[in-house]
N, C-alpha and C positions, 0 to 999 in steps of 0.2 A: 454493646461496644465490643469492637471484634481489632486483632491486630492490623488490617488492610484499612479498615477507619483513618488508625492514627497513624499510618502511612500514607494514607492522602491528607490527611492536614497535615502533616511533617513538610511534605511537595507543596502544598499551597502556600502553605506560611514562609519556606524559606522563596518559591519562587515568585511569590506574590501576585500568581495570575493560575486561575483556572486551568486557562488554555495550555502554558505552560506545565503546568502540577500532573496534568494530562496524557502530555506528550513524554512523559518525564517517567511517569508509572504504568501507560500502556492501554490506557481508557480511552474511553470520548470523553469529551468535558461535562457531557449529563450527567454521565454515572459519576463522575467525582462529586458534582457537585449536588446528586443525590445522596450518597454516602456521607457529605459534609452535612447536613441540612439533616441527616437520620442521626449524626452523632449530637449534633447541637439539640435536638430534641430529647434526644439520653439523659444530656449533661442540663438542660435547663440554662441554658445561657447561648449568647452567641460569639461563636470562635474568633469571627472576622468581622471587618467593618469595610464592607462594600462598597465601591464608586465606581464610575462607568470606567474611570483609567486605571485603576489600581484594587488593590487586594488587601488590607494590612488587619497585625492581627490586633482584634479587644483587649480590653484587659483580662479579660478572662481566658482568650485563647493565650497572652501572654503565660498570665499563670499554668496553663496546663502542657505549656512547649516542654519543659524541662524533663518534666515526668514522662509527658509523651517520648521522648526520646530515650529516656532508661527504662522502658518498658519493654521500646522494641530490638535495644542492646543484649537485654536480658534474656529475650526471647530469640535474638540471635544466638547469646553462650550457651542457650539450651541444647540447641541444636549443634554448637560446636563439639559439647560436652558427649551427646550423643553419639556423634560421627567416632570420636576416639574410642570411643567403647565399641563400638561396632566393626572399625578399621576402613570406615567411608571414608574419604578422601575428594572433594571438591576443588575445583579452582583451574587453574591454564599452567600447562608446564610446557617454558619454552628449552629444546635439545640442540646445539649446536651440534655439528661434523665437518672436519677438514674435508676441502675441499679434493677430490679426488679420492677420496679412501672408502672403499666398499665394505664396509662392516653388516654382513650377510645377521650376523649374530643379534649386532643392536636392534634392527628392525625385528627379530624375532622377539627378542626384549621389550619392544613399544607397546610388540601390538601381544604379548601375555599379558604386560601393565594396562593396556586399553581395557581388556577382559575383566580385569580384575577391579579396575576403577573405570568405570565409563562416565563419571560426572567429570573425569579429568581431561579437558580441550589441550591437545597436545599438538606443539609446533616443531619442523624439523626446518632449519634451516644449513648454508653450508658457507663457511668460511677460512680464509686462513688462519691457522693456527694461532696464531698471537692476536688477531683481533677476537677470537674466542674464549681467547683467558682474558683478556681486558673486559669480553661482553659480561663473563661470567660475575668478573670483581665488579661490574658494575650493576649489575642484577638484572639486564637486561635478559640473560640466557642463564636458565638453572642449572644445566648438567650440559657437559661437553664434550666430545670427543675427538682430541687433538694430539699433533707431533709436538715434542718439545728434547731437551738436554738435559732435563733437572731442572733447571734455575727459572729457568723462566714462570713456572708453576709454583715454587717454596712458599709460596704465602697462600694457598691454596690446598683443601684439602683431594688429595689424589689416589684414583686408584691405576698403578701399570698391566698395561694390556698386552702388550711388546715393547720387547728390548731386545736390539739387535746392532749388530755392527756394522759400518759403512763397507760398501764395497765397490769394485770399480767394474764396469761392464763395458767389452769389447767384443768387435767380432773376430772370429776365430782368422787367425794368420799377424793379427795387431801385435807389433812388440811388446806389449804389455801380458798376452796370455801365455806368451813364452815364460814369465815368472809369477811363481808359485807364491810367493808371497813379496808383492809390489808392496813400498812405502808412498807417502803424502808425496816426498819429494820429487818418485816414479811416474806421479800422475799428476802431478802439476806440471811436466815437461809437455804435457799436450794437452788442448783445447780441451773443455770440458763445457755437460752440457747435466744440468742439474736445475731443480728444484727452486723455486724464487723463494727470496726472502722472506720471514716470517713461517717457515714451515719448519719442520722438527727435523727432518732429513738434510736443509740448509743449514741450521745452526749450528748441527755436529760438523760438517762437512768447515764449516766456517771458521767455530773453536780449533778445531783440528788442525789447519793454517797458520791461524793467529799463536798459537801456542807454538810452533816452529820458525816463523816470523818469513812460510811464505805465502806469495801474492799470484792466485791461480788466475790462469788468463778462461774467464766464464764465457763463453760465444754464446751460449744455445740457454734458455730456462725457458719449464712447462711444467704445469703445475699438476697433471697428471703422468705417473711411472711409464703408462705404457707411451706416451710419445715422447718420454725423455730416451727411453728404448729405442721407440721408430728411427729418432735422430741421429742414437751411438750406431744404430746397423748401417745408416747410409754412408758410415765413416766421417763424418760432419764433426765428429768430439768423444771423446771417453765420456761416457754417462759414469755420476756418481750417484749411487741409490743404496739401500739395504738390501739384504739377501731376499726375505719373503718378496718385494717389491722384483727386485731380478730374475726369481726362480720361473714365473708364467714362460717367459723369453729365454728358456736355456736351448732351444733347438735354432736359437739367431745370435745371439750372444754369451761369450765366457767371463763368467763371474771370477775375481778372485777377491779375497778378503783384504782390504788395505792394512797394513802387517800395526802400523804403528798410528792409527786411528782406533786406538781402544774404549775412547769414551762413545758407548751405545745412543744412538739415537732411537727415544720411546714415544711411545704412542700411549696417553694416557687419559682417562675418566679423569675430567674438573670440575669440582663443585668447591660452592662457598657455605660453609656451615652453618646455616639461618633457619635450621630449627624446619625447615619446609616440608612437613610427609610426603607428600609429592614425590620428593628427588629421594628422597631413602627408601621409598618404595621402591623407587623405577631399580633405585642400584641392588637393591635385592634381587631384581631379574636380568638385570645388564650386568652386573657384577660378574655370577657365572658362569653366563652366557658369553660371555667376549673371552673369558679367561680360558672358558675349554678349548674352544676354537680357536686358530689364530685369524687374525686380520691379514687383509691384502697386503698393508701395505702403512706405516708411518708415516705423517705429509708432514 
């Protein structure tokens, strides 16, 4: 009696067909149903009671389901028990990234974590910020890296990558680069072209307003920095962005700091605390890695 035995009678018995139990475990139906047929001669009894439409099991494969399946439980915790002592790590870790944010570092982080655990099938997908903390609380997505204000992450265990202040970008000659330190209320006098909804760079930009009680006239949103740039140089709108985001573009555009927008909009690692080696691994190498380097850019 071998463990892959009572893993084809486990597939037969709960699917009640060969062919099924089969396709289930990765056989042809012979070998299963050699395997079954080698284990009933072990045991002296037979497992199932055969008919040309069905499968079900004897009493005696009755009697031996329960066992059979704390055997092979057991013989799984071995092997869990193993992995932890070893620092293996098995299973699929799905990585969210805002959508437009080149984080050179993370990728460097995936793939020393790829090295390090190759039994780990790793997803990189890319979304807007708030739908990636929603993914994250919903366990769809392990570890994330998104724009946010604080608040939106508080129930959420986080690490900050970037903090940085909002700022206004023009082209040079724009009334706006004539002063060294423009307020909200400076740049809300003209169109502006920013960042859509749900990103880390809109919500400060939005708090920012709401908290002075004004109502910016938005013409222009692009959910990548550099065509919110393209747009402020055509003179089309004041681009609002962060500094790192503005700095690529200072030989087309004048940064200046928005004087009385002091709550930073961050760029931060999301994860929900579920015990997953997986993601505590990865952040030991994304962790870091993102932290020495700065990022492009906060979405």
């Amino acid at each position: 009696m071998n463990l892959r035995q009572l893993e084809y009678f486990l597939a037969v018995a709960e699917e009640e067909s060969f062919t099924r139990a089969a396709d289930r475990v990765g056989i042809s139906q012979s070998g299963v149903s050699a395997q079954i047929r080698q284990l009933e001669r072990e045991l002296g009894a037979d497992l199932f009671e055969r008919s040309a439409r069905r499968v079900i099991l004897s009493v005696a494969g009755r009697a031996a389901m329960g066992r059979a399946r704390a055997v092979l439980a057991a013989a799984e915790g071995v092997g869990q028990a193993v992995d932890e002592v070893t620092g293996l790590i098995r299973g699929r870790l799905v990585v969210g990234m805002v959508v437009g944010c080149t984080v050179t570092p993370l990728f460097d982080a995936l793939a020393a974590f790829h090295n390090e655990h190759p039994g780990v099938e790793i997803s990189l997908l890319e979304d807007r910020s708030d739908r990636l903390f929603d993914a994250v609380r919903a366990g769809s997505v392990d570890l994330a890296l998104a724009g946010t204000t604080g608040p939106a992450a508080q129930d959420l265990q986080t690490l900050t990558v970037v903090s940085e202040r909002l700022i206004v970008a023009v082209p040079p000659g724009h009334p706006l680069a004539a002063s060294p330190r423009p307020t909200m209320r400076d740049v809300v006098g003209y169109p502006v072209v920013c960042m859509p909804p749900g990103t880390g760079v809109r919500a400060a930009f939005d708090d920012a307003c709401a908290a002075q009680g004004l109502t910016p006239t938005i013409t222009l949103q692009a959910s990548a920095a550099n065509a919110v740039a393209d747009l402020a140089v055509r003179g089309l709108a004041v681009a609002v962005l962060t500094e790192s985001m503005a700095a690529p573009q200072h030989e087309r555009l004048l940064s200046r700091t928005i004087d009385d927008a002091t709550d930073p909009a961050l760029l931060v690692l999301a994860w929900k605390d579920t015990g997953n080696p997986a993601v505590h691994a990865l952040l030991r190498h994304a962790g870091p890695a993102v932290t020495r380097r700065a990022a492009r850019a906060p979405g």
